[in-house]
Steps between C-alpha positions, in 0.01 A plus 500: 500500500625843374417803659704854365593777694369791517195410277397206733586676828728706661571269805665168547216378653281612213706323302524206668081481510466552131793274357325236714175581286656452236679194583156315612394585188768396314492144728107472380588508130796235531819417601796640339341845455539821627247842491533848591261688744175659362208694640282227298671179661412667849205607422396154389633393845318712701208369320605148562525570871154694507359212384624228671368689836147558353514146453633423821228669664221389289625136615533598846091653482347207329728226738508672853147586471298229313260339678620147418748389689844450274821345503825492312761284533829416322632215292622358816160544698639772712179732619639815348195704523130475673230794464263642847229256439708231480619615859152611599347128402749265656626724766823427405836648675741628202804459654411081534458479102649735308826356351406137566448268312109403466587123628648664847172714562205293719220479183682568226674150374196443342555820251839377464436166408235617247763737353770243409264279384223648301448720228175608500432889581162408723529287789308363811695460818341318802642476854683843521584546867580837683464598762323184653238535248504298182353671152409308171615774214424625157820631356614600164928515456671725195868355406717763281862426475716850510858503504488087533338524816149395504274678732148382616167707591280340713155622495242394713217509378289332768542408854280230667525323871592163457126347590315788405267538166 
């Protein structure tokens, strides 16, 4: 990344900022290149970074607050992430599940066991226990592979006490 004083700045820090622009840039296109700095390139980054926090917190409006309790979890089955009425539901403490592994968490083998070996994006789950109380649920789990991890939304769709209609 090229940056030229005094058209690109006047400071070394300045500098610095905008040949690293440029170098990102240059990265993105391919290896074995180089680019110089340009008003465009950082505009297009600003952009870039704009959007990826609108879409940060359009995820973190329609996850924290949906109604249906949600999960995700990692390739490995490590809880990474579990919305308010997931918490509210099971009246589940945080700090016992996140970054375990579904298998270590009271309830959840079942999930986990469904997850390695099904397929299928709808799924019935009986015998769920939390909390000394055992559910039967209605979930529905999204796969999508980025960066070759695969990461796993839980959605549940209904929640039923084991014995209950």
């Amino acid at each position: 990344g090229i940056a030229v004083y005094p058209d690109d700045g006047t400071t070394l820090e300045e500098l610095l900022r905008k040949g690293d622009i440029a170098m990102y840039n240059a990265k993105a296109v391919g290896t074995n290149n180089f680019m110089f700095y340009s008003k465009e390139i950082e505009e297009k980054r600003l952009k870039v970074i704009s959007d990826l926090k609108a879409r940060d917190i359009m995820f973190r409006l329609v996850f924290d607050k949906s109604p249906l309790p949600q999960m995700i979890v990692d390739d490995e089955f490590k809880v990474l992430r579990v919305n308010e009425a997931f918490v509210d539901i099971f009246n589940i403490d945080l700090r016992k599940i996140y970054a375990k592994k579904l298998e270590e968490i009271e309830g959840l083998k079942q999930v986990a066991n469904y997850l390695e070996n099904s397929h299928n994006s709808e799924v019935f789950i009986e015998g769920v226990k939390f909390q000394d109380k055992e559910y039967n649920l209605k979930c529905s789990i999204v796969s999508l592979k980025i960066s070759e991890i695969k990461y796993h939304l839980i959605v549940i769709k209904e929640v039923m006490l084991s014995g209950s209609k």
